[in-house]
C-alpha positions as CSV (number, residue, x, y, z in Angstrom):
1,X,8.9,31.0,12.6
2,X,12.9,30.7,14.3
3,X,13.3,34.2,12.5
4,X,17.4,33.7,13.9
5,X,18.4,31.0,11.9
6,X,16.4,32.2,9.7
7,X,18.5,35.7,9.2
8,X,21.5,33.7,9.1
9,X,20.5,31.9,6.7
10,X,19.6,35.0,4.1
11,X,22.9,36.8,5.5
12,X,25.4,33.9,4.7
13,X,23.1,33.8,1.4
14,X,23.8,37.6,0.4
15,X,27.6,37.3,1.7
16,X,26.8,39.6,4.2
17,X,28.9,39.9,7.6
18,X,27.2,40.0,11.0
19,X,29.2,43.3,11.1
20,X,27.2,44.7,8.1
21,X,23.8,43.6,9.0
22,X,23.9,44.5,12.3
23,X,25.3,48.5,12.1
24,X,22.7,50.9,13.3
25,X,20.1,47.7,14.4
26,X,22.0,46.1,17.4
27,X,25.4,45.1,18.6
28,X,27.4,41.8,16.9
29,X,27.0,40.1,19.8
30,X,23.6,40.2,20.2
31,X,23.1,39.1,16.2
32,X,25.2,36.5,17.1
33,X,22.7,35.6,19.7
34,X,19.8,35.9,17.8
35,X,21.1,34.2,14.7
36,X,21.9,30.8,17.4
37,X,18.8,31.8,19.0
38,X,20.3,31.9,22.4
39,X,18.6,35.0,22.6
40,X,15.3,36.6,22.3
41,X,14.8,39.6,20.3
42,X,12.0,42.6,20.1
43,X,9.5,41.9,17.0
44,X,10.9,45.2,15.6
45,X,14.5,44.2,15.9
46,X,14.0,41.0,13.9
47,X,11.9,43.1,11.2
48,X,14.8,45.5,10.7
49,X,17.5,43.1,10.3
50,X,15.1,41.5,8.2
51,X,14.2,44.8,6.3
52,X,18.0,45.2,6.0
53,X,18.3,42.0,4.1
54,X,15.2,42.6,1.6
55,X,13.0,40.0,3.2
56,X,9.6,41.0,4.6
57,X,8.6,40.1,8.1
58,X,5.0,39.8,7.7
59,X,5.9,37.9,4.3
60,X,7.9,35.4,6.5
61,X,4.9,34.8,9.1
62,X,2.6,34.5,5.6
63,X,4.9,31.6,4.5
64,X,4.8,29.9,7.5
65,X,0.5,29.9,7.6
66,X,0.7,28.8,3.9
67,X,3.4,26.1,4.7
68,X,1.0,24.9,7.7
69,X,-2.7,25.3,5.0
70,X,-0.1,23.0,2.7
71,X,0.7,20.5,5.1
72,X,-2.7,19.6,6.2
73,X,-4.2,20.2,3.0
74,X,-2.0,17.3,1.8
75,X,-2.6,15.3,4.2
76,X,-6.5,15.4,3.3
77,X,-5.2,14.7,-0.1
78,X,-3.5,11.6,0.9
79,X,-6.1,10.7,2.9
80,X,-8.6,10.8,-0.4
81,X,-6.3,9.4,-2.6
82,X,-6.4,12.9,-5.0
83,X,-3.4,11.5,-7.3
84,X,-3.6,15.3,-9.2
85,X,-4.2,17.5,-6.1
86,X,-1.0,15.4,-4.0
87,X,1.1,16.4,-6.9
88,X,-0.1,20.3,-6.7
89,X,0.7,20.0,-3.0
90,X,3.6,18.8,-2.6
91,X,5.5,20.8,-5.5
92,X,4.1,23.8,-4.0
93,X,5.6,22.7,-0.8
94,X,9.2,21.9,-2.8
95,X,9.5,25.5,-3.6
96,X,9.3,26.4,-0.4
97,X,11.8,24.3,1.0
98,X,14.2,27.1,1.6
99,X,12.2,28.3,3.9
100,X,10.3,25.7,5.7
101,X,13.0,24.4,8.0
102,X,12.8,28.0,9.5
103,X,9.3,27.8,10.4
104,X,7.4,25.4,13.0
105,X,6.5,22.7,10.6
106,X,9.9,21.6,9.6
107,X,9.4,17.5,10.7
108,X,5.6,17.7,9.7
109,X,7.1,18.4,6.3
110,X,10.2,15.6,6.0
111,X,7.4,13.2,7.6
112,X,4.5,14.3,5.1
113,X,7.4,13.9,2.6
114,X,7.6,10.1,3.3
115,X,4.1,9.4,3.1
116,X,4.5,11.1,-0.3
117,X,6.9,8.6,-1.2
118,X,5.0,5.9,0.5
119,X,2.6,6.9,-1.5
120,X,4.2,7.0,-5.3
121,X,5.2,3.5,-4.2
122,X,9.5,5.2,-4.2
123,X,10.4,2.3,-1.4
124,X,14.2,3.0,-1.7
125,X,14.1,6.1,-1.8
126,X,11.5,6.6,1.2
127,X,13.7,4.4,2.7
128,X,16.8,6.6,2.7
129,X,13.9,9.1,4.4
130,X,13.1,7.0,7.0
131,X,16.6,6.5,8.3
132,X,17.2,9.9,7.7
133,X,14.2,11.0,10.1
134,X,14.7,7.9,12.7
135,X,18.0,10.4,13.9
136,X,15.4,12.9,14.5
137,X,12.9,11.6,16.2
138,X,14.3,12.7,19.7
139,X,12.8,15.9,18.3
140,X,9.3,14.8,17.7
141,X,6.0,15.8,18.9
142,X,3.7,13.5,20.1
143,X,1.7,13.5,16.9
144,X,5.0,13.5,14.7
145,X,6.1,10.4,16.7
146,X,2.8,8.6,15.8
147,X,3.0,9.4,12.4
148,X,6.7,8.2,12.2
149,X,5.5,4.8,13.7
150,X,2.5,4.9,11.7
151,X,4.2,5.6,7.8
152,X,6.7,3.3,9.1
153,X,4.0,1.0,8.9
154,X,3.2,1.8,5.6
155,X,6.7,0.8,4.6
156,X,6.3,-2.6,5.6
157,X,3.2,-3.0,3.9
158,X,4.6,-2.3,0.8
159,X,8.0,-4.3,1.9
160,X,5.4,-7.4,2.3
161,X,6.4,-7.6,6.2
162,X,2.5,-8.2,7.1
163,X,3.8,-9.9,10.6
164,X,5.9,-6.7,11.4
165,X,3.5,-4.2,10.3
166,X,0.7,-5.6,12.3
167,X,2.8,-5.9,15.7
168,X,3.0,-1.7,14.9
169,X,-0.3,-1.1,13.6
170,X,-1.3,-2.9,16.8
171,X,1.0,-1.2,19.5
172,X,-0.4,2.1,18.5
173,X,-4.0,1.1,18.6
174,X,-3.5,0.2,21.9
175,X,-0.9,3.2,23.0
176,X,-2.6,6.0,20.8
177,X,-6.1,5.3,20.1
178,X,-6.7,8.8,20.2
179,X,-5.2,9.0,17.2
180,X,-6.2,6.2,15.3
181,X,-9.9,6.6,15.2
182,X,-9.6,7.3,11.7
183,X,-10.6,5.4,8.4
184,X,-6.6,5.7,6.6
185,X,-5.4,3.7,10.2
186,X,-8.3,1.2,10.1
187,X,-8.1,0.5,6.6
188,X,-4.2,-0.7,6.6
189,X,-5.2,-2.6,9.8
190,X,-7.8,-4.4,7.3
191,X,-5.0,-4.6,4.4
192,X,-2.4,-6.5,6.8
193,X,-5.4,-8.6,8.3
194,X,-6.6,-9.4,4.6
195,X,-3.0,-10.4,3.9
196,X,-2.1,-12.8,7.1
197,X,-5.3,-14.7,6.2
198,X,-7.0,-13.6,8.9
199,X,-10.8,-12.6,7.2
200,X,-12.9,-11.8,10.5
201,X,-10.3,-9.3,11.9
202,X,-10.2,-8.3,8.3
203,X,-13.7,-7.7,8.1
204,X,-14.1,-5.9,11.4
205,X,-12.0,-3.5,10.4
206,X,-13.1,-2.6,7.2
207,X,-16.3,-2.0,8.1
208,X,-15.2,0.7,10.5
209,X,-13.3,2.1,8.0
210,X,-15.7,1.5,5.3
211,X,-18.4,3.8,7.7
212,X,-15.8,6.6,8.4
213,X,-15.2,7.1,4.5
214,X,-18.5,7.1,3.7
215,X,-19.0,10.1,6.4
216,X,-16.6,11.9,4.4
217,X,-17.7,11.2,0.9
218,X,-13.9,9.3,0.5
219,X,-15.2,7.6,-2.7
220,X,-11.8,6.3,-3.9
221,X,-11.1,5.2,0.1
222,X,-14.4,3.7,-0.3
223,X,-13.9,1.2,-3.4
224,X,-10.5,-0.1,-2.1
225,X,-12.5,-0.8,1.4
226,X,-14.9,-2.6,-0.8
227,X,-12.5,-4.1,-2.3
228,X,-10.8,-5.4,1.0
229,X,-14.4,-6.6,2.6
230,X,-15.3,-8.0,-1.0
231,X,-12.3,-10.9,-0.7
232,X,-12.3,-11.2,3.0
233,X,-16.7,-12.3,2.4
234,X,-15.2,-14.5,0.0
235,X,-13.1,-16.5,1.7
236,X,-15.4,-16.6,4.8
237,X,-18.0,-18.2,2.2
238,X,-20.1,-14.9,3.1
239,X,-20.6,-15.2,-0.5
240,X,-23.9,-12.7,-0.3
241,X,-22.1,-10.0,1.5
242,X,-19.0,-11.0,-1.4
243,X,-21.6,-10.2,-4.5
244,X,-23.1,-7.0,-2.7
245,X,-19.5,-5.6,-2.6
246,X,-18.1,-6.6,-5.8
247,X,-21.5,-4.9,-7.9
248,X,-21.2,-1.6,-6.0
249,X,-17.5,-1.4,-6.3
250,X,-18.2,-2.7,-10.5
251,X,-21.0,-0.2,-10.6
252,X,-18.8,3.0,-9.0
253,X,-15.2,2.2,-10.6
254,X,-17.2,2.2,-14.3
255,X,-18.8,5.5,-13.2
256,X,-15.5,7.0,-12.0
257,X,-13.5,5.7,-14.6
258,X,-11.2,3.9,-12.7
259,X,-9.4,1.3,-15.3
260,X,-6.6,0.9,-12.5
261,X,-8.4,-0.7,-10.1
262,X,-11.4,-2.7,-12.7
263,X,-9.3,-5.4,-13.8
264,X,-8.6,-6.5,-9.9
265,X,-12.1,-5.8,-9.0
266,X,-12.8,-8.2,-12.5
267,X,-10.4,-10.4,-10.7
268,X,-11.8,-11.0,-7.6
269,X,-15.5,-11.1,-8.9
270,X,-14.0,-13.9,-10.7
271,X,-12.6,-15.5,-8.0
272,X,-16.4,-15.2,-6.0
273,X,-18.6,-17.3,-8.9
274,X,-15.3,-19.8,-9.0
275,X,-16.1,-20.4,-5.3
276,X,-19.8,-20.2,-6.1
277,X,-19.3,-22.9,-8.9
278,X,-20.5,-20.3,-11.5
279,X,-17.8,-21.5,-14.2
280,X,-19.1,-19.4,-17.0
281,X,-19.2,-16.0,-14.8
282,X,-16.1,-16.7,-13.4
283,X,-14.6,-17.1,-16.8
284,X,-16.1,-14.3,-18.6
285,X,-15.1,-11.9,-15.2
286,X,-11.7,-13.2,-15.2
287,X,-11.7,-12.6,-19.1
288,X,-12.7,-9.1,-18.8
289,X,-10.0,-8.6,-16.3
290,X,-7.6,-10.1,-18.2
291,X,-8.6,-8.0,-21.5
292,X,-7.3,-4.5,-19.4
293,X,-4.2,-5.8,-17.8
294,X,-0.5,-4.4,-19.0
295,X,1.0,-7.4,-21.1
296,X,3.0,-9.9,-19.8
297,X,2.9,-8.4,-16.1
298,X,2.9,-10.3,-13.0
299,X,-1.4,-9.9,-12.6
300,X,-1.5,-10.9,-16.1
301,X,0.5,-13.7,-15.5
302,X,-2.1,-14.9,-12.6
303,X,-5.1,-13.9,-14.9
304,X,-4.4,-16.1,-17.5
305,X,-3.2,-18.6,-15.6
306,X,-6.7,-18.4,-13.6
307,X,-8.7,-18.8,-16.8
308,X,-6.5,-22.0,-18.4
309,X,-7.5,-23.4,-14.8
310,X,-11.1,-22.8,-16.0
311,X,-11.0,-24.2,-19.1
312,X,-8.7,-27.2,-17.9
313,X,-11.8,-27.8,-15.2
314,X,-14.8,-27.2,-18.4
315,X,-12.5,-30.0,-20.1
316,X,-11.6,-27.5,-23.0
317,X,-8.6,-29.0,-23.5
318,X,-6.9,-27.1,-26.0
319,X,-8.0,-23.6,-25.1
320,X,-5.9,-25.0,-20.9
321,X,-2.9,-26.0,-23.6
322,X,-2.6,-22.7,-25.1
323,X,-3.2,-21.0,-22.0
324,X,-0.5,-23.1,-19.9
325,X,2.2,-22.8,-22.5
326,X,1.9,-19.1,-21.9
327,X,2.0,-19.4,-18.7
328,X,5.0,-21.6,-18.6
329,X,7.3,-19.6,-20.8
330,X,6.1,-16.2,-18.8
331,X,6.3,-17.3,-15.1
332,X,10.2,-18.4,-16.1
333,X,10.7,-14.6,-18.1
334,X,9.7,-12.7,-14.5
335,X,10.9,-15.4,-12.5
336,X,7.8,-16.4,-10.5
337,X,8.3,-20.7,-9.8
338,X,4.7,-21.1,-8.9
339,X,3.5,-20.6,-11.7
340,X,6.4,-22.5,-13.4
341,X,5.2,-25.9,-11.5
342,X,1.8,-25.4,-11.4
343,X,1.6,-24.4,-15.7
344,X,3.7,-27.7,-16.1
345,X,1.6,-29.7,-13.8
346,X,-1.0,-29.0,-16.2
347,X,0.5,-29.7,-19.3
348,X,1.8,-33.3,-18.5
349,X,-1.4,-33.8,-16.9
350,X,-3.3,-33.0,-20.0
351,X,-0.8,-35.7,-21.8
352,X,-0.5,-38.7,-19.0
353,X,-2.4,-38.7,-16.0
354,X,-0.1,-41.2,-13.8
355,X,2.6,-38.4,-14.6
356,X,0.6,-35.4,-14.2
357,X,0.0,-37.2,-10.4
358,X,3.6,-38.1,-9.6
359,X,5.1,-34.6,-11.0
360,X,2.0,-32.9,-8.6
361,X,3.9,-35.3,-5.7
362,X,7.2,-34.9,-6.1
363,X,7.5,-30.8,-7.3
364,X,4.5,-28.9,-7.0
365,X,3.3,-30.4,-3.3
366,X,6.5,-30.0,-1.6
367,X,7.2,-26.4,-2.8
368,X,4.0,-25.2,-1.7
369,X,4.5,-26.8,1.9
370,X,7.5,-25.5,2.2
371,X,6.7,-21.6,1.4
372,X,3.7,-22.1,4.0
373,X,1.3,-20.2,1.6
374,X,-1.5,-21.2,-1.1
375,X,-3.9,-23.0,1.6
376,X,-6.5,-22.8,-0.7
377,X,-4.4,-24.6,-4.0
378,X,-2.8,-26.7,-1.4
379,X,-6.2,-28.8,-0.1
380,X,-7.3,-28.5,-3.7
381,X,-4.5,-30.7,-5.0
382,X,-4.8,-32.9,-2.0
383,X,-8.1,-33.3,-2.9
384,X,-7.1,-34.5,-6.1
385,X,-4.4,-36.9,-4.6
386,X,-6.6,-38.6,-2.2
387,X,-9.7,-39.0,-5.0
388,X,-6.8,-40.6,-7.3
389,X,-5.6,-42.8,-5.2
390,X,-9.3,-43.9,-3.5
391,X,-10.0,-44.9,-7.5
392,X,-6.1,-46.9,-7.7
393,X,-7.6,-48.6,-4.6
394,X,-4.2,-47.4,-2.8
395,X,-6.2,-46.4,0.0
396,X,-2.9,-46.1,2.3
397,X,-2.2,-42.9,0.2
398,X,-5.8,-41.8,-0.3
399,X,-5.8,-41.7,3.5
400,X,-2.9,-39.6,4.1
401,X,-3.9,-36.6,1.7
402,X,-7.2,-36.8,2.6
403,X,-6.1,-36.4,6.2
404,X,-3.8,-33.3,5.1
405,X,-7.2,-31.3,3.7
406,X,-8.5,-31.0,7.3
């Protein structure tokens, strides 16, 4: 505990003069000292002054154990993803915030206090935090300056910078692997590598981390692993591995009551028998996802969209009508153009092929080669191109798209 700044701070508090507090203990100067801790003082010194201003010394060195139990304690809690127990925490730790930048633990707190916001998803706010602590980092430990880099990380998970937040994740595997032999680290390293498309990386690390959470009975850790390795099978067409994933992670979220995270897990299982060629699972998973999804949100925009794809493909025609109108209307309310093209696409298909084919040409092919993204929808529809053509006997055309799938 830095018992000087401490003093000063209860003294300026109470409107007590150095004068005042120090008669009868020690001269001004030396309070001055003590209070810029410039100076050293006796333990008996610091518990008189302290005595003086109705604060107990042996209650001060209490807080500062309890701040340092809190701060690891929450840590775990993270760690574990306790939602209820984070929330104890780190309220517990608010109350003490008089006191904490006193005490040895003052940038564990403000960094803890990052990952808290990290963690409630506050981006702007954690934000402000992060800028706030980069001026400080001078200051750092060693540890404190690897979890800086690390929550900073974090941050551009959320932000969607995948590219950036794997350069860091990857500079301090190889600078601090000391450090990141841990199942939290290797399971954002899976997260980015699930997200830049890259499914063996992905893999590799999720199974590491899978192992190290099951070590520590991290259940919740363990179904968003799952989760992870689950997709990542997928789309390496380890479709066994996929289905062994998906049922524990259906069987466990059921038993812990996890509606957040079923209607993605629904999802995804959906997405498996789709790749599998299982229409009617994949519709009925995709329908059960859809049925626990908040209305009109983004995932319930893809849902749907998902399952008028399925019945489009089944030829129920008017079920892919009703489904794409939805679709249409919603993807322009949240503002998502994908979805836009793709429900249109659909609907002028379902009336006139020839201009369901030249509206697939001219709007939805170019927009999704120029975003770089959608692989997967993009050699689908070139698919369809290229068979089109081949039957039109335009086998200039047919050529060209069918050269673009490989």
């Amino acid at each position: 505990m830095e018992f000087g700044p401490l003093i000063k701070y209860y003294r300026t508090h109470k409107g007590i003069t150095q004068k005042e507090l120090a008669a009868g203990i020690c001269s001004i100067p030396h309070l001055s000292k003590i209070e810029n801790n410039s100076k050293d003082a006796n333990n008996e010194t610091i518990s008189l002054l302290l005595q003086r201003l109705e604060v107990s010394f042996e209650e001060m060195e209490e807080k500062e154990e309890l701040i340092r139990t809190l701060l690891r304690n929450f840590g775990e809690k993270i760690n574990f993803y306790l939602r209820e127990e984070i929330e104890e925490i780190y309220h517990k730790l608010k109350r003490m915030e008089h006191v904490i930048p006193f005490s040895a633990y003052m940038y564990s707190y403000e960094l803890y206090k990052y990952r808290y916001l990290l963690f409630k998803g506050l981006i702007s706010e954690a934000e402000i935090h992060r800028d706030l602590l980069s001026k400080q980092r001078k200051n750092f430990s060693q540890h404190e300056g690897y979890l800086f880099r690390y929550y900073n990380a974090v941050f551009l998970i959320l932000k969607g910078h995948y590219n950036k937040a794997d350069e860091l994740l990857e500079e301090l595997y190889i600078n601090d692997d000391n450090e990141t032999i841990n199942g939290e680290f290797l399971y954002h390293r899976a997260l980015v590598k699930t997200s830049l498309d890259q499914s063996g990386h992905a893999i590799h690390f999720g199974k590491l981390a899978l192992q190290i959470f099951m070590n520590q009975h991290n259940f919740y850790r363990i179904l968003h692993t799952l989760m992870l390795l689950g997709i990542n099978y997928t789309h390496s067409n380890i479709y066994e591995e996929a289905l062994v994933c998906f049922k524990h992670l259906i069987r466990n979220a059921e038993l812990l009551k996890e509606e957040k995270i079923l209607p993605e897990i629904y999802h995804n299982m959906g997405y498996l028998q789709k790749r599998m060629n299982n229409q009617k699972d994949a519709l009925a998973f995709y329908e059960k996802s859809f049925a626990l999804q908040p209305l009109n949100s983004r995932n319930y925009l893809v849902t749907l969209y998902t399952i008028g794809e399925l019945h489009w493909s089944g030829q129920s025609f008017d079920k892919a009508k009703e489904c794409f109108q939805t679709v249409k209307s919603l993807s322009k309310e949240l503002g998502v153009k994908k979805y836009t093209l793709l429900a249109e696409f659909y609907l002028i298909h379902m009336t006139s092929l020839e201009k369901g084919i030249k509206y697939l040409e001219l709007k939805v092919i170019p927009y999704f080669e120029e975003v770089k993204e959608h692989k997967d929808d993009l050699t689908r529809f070139y698919k369809m191109l290229s068979e089109y053509y081949t039957n039109q006997g335009m086998y200039l055309e047919a050529v060209k798209y069918f050269t673009k799938q490989n």
